[in-house]
C-alpha positions as CSV (number, residue, x, y, z in Angstrom):
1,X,0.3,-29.9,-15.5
2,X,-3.2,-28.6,-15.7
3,X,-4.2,-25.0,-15.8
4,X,-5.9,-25.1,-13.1
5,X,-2.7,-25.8,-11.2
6,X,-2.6,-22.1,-11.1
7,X,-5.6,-21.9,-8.7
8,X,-4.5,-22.0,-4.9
9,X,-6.4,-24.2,-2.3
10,X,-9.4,-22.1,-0.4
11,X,-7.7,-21.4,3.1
12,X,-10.1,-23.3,5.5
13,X,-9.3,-20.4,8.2
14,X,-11.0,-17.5,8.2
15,X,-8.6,-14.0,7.8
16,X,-10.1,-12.5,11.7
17,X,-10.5,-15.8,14.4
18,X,-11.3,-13.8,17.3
19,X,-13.7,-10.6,17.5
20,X,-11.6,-9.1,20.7
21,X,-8.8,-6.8,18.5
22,X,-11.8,-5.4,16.3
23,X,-13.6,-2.3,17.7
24,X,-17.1,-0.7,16.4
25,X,-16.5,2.5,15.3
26,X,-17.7,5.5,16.5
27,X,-21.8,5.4,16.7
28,X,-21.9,8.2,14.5
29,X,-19.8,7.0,11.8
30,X,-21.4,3.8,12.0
31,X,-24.7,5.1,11.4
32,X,-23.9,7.9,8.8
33,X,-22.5,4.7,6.3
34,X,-25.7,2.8,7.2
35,X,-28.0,5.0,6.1
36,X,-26.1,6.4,2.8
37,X,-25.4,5.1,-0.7
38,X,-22.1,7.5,-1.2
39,X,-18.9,5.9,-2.1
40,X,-17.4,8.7,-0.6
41,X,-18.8,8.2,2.5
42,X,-18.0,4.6,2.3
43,X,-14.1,5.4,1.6
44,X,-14.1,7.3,4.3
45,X,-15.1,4.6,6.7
46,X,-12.5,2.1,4.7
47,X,-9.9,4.5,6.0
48,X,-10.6,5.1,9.4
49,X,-10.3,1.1,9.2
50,X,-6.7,1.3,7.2
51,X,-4.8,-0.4,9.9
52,X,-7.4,-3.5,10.5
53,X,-7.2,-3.6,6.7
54,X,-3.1,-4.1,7.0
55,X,-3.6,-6.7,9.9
56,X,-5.7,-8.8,7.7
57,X,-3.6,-8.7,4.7
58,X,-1.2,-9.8,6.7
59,X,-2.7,-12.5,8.3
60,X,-3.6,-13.7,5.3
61,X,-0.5,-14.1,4.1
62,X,0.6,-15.8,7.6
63,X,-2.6,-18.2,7.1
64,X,-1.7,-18.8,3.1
65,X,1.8,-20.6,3.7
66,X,0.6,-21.4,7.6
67,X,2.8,-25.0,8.0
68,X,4.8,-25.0,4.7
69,X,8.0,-25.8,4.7
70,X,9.2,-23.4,1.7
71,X,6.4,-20.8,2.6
72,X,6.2,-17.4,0.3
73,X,9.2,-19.5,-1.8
74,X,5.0,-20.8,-3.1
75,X,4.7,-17.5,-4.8
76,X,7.9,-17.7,-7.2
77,X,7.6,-21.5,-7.5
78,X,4.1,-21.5,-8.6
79,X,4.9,-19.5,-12.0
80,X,8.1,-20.6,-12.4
81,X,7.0,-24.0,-12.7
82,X,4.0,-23.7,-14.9
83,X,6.7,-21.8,-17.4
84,X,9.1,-24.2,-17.2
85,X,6.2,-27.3,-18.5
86,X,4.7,-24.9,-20.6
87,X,7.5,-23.9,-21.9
88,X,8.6,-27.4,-22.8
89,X,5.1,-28.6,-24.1
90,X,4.1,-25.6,-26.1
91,X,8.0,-24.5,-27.3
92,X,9.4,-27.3,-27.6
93,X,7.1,-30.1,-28.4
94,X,4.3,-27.5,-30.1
95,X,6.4,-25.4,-31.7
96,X,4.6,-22.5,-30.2
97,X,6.5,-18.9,-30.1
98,X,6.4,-15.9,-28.8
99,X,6.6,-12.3,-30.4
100,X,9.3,-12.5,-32.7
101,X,12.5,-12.2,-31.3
102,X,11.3,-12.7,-27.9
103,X,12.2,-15.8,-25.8
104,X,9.5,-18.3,-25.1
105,X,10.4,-18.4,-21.7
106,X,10.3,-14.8,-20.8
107,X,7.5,-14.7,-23.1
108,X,5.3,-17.2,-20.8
109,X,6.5,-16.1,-17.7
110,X,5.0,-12.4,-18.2
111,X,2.2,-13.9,-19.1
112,X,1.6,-16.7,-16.3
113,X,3.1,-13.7,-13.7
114,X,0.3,-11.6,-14.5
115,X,-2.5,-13.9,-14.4
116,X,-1.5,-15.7,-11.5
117,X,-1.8,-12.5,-9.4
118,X,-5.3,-12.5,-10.9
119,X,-6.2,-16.1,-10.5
120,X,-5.5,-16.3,-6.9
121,X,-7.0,-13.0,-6.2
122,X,-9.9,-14.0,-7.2
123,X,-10.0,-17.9,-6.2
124,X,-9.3,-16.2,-2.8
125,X,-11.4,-13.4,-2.3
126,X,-14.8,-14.7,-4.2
127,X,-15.5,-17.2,-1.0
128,X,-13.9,-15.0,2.0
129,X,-17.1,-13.6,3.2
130,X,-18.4,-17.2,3.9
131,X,-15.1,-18.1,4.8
132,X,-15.5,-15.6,7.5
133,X,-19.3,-15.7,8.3
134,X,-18.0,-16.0,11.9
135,X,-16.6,-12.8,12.4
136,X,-19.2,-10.7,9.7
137,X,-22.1,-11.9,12.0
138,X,-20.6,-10.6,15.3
139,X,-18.7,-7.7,14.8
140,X,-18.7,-4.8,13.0
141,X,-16.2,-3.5,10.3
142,X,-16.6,-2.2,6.7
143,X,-17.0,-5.6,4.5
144,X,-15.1,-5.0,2.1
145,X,-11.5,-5.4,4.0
146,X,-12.4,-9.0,3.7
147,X,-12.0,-9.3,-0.2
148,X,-9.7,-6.6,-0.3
149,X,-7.1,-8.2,1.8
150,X,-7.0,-11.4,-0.3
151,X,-6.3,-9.1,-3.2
152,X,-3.4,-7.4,-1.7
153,X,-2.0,-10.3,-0.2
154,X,-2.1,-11.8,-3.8
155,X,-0.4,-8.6,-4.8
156,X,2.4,-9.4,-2.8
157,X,3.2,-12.2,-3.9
158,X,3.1,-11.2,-7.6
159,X,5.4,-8.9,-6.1
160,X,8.0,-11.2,-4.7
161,X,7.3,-14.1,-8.0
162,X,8.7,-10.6,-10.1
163,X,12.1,-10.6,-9.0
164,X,12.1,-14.5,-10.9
165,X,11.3,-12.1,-13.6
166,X,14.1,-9.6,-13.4
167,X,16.1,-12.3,-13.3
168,X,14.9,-13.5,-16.6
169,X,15.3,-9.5,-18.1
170,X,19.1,-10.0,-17.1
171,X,19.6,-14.0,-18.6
172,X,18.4,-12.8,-21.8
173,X,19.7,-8.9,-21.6
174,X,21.0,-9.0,-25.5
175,X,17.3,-9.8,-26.3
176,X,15.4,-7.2,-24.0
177,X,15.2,-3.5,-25.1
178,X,15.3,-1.6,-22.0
179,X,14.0,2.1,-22.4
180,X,11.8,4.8,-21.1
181,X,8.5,2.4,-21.9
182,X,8.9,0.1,-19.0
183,X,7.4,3.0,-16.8
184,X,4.4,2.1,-18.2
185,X,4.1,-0.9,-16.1
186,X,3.2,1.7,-13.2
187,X,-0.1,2.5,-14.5
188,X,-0.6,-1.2,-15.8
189,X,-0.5,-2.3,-12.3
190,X,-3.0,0.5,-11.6
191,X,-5.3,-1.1,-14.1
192,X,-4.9,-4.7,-13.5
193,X,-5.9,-3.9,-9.2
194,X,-8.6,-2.2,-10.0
195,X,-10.0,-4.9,-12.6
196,X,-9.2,-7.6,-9.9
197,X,-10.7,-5.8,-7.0
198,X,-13.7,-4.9,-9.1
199,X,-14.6,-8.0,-10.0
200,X,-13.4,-9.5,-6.2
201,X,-16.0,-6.9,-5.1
202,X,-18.6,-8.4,-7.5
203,X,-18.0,-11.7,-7.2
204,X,-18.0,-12.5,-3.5
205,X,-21.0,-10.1,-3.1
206,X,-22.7,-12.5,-5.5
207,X,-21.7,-15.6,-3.6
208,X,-23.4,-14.7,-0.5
209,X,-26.3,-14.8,-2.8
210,X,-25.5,-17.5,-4.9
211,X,-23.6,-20.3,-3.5
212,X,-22.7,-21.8,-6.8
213,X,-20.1,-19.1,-8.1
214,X,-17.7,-20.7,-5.7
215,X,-18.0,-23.4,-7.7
216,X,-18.3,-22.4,-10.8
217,X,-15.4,-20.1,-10.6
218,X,-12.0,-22.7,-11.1
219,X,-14.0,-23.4,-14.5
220,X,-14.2,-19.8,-15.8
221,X,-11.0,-18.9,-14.8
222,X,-9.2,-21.7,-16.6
223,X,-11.5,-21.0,-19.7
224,X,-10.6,-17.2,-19.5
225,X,-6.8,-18.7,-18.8
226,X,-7.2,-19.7,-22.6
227,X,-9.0,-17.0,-24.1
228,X,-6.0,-14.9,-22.5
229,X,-2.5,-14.4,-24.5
230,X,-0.6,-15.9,-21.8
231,X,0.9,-18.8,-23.7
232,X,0.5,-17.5,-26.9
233,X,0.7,-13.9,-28.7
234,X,-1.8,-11.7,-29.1
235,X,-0.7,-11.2,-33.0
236,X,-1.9,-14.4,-33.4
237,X,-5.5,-13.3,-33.5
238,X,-4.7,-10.0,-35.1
239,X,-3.5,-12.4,-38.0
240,X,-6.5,-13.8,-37.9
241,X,-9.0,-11.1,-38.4
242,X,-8.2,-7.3,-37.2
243,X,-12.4,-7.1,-36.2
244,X,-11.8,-10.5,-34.3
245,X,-9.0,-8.8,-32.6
246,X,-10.4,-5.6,-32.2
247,X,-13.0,-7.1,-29.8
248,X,-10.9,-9.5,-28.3
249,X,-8.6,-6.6,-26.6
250,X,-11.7,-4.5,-26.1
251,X,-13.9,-7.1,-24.1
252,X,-10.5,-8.5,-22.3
253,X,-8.7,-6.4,-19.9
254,X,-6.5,-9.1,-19.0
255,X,-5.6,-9.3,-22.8
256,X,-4.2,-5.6,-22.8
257,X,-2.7,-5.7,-19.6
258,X,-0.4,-9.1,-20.2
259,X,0.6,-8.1,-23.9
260,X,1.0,-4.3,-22.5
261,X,3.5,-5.3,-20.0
262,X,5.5,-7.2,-22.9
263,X,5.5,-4.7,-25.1
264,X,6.7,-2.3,-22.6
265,X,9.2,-4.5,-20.1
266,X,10.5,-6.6,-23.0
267,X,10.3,-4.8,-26.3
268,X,11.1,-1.7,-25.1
269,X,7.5,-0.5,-27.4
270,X,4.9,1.7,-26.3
271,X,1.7,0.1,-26.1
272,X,-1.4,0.2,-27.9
273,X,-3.1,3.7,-25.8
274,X,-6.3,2.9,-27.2
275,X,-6.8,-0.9,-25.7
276,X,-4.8,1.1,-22.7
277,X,-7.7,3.7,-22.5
278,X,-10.4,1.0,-23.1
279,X,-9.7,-1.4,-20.7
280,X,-8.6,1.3,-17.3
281,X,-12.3,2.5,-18.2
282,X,-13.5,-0.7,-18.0
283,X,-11.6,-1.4,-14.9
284,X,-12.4,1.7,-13.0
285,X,-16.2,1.6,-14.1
286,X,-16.5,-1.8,-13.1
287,X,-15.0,-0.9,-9.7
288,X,-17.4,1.9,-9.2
289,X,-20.1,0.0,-9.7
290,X,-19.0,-3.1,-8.1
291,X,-18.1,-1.2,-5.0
292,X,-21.6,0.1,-4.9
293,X,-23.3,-2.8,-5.6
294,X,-21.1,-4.9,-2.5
295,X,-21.8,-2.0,-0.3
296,X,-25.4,-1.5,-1.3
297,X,-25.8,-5.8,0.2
298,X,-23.5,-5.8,3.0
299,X,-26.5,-4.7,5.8
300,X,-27.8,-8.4,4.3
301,X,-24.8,-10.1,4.8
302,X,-24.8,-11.2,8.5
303,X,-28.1,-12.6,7.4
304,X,-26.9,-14.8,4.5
305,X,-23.7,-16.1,5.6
């Protein structure tokens, strides 16, 4: 199976089909965002909009498994596949391992668990504004709900594809240390939706712009897929050169947040606080700026979609 397996089909709806249950907000409001670059101000508006940011998650989770027969069963099926051909390609045939002592299979599965959430996050939200040109050029609403609510709904499923997970932690229970370090996956979570959303924010901005990113995208995920400890340890480069490595966790949050979460959930280890540190500046900068920059284009968007 090919990586990009792990990418899910562009839903050809978009999240809001008809402008009736969407209200302007007060004139006001409206008017204050317009006119102003703060964040604050913009977060403000994004919560006086919490519940039409709920429906849409939600209806894009409806519109997502919309005439499957198995539905959110997608979710856990998708990972558990990929470990199960990875695992017998690169185990078995390879000879590829984990960290020592750890099982190949819960091994990939943290790995593929992780990045799938991040995959389809973004193969999701990077084209949702175009998606839903329709509904950005006749009604009002803060933009970013659309991108946002591709994100959580991929959130959920990484959610509901981790109960697969625990039920690896308890097949292989005398080869998982279980301690006070697997409350580190908390903040790790914290980290990894605030990378994904910054660069969702980013990225779909840019599309509006730049048609091409759309399609560019599947490509650069699946080359980030491999440049990625999913299927392989992060060790490995550490073995290689400690300077190689050193930049390899610093310029790939995604690297610190997959081997993190093994480190913590499986080998009962406290992770590496300096990548840690590194990469939730990295994520939180990049959502600042992000954030701004989506917010600073979105008068432009009716006009470009």
């Amino acid at each position: 199976m090919s990586a990009t397996a792990i990418e899910k089909e562009i839903p050809s709806e978009p999240l809001l089909t008809t402008p009736s249950p969407i209200e302007s907000p007060e004139p006001e409001l409206r008017n204050s965002v317009e006119w102003s670059d703060s964040i604050v101000s913009h977060l403000k508006e994004l919560a006086h909009h919490w519940e039409l940011l709920q429906l849409t998650t939600q209806r894009e989770l409806k519109i997502r498994y919309k005439q499957t027969a198995l539905g959110a069963v997608w979710a856990v099926l998708q990972p558990l596949s990929l470990m199960l051909v990875f695992g017998i390609f690169f185990s078995y045939f390879a000879g590829m391992k984990g960290d020592t002592g750890m099982p190949y299979a819960l091994f990939s599965y943290t790995g593929l668990l992780s990045w799938t959430f991040f995959s389809t996050a973004l193969s999701f939200a990077i084209p949702s504004l175009i998606t839903n040109s329709y509904v950005i050029t006749k009604i009002y609403f803060p933009r970013e709900i659309v991108p946002l609510s591709c994100v959580l709904a991929a959130f959920v499923d990484f959610l509901i594809a981790a109960v697969i997970f625990v039920g690896l932690l308890l097949f292989y229970h005398d080869q998982v240390t279980i301690n006070f370090n697997v409350l580190w996956v908390v903040p790790l979570m914290i980290i990894q939706l605030c990378f994904t959303i910054g660069v969702s924010f980013f990225l779909s901005a840019f599309t509006v712009l730049y048609r091409d990113v759309r399609y560019a995208m599947p490509l650069v995920i699946q080359v980030w897929m491999f440049a990625t400890p999913i299927l392989y340890s992060a060790s490995k480069v550490k073995e290689k050169s400690e300077v190689l490595y050193t930049a390899y966790m610093t310029l790939n949050p995604m690297a610190v947040i997959i081997d993190s979460y093994r480190k913590c959930i499986i080998q009962g280890l406290t992770p590496d606080l300096k990548f840690i540190g590194i990469a939730a500046v990295i994520s939180i900068l990049l959502l600042l700026a992000s954030y701004k920059y989506f917010k600073h284009l979105e008068r432009e968007f009716a006009d470009l979609v």
